[in-house]
C-alpha positions, 0 to 999 in steps of 0.5 A: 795132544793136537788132536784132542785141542783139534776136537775140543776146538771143532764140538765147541764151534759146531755146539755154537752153530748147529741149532740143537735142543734138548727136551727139557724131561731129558735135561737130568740125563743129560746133565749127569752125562756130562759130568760122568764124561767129564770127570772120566776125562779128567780122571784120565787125564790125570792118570796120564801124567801119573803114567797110570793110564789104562785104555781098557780102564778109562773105557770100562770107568765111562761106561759104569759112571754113565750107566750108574748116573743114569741108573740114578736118575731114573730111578730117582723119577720113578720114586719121586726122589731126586737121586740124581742130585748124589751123582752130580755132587759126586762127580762135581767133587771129582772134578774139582779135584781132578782138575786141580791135581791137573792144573798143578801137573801142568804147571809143573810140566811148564815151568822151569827149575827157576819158577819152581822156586830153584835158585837161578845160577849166579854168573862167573 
């Protein structure tokens, strides 16, 4: 866990300091990219509080949301069609849900019986 806040921690310092920018064409990739890696993440997450995480599935899950993104918006450019607008409603909506399974998860992970609305123990 230390190393995912330790990555988390050093790309948002290195996305704030290394000067990097993305040709504005490629804009629609990228956006759908990132919500596919999001919502695998989240997903993934999710699955480890359900004691359901699975390497090999999480790995084959990015990796088909990302192609099927892509695949999406570009075929979305070649017709014309703004089809990348269904991935990124999509996965929006997965990790809206996602997250919220999450936060539940956490605080549940976090509080005691007393939070959780169990009656504290009267003293002796």
């Amino acid at each position: 866990m230390i190393y995912l806040l330790l990555s988390l921690i050093l790309g948002i310092i290195a996305g704030i300091f290394l000067p990097f920018s993305i040709p504005v064409s490629l804009g629609k990739y990228l956006s759908v990219a990132v919500l596919a890696a999001l919502d695998s993440i989240l997903g993934g997450g999710k699955a480890v509080f359900e004691k359901k995480f699975n390497i090999s599935l999480f790995v084959s899950g990015f990796v088909s949301n990302t192609l099927l993104a892509f695949l999406l918006t570009y075929i979305g450019d070649r017709l014309g069609v703004e089809l990348y607008l269904a991935a990124i409603i999509t996965f929006g909506v997965r990790i809206f849900q996602n997250l919220s399974i999450l936060r539940v998860y956490l605080f549940q992970s976090f509080s005691t019986p007393h939070q959780q609305g169990f009656p504290k123990s009267l003293p002796e």
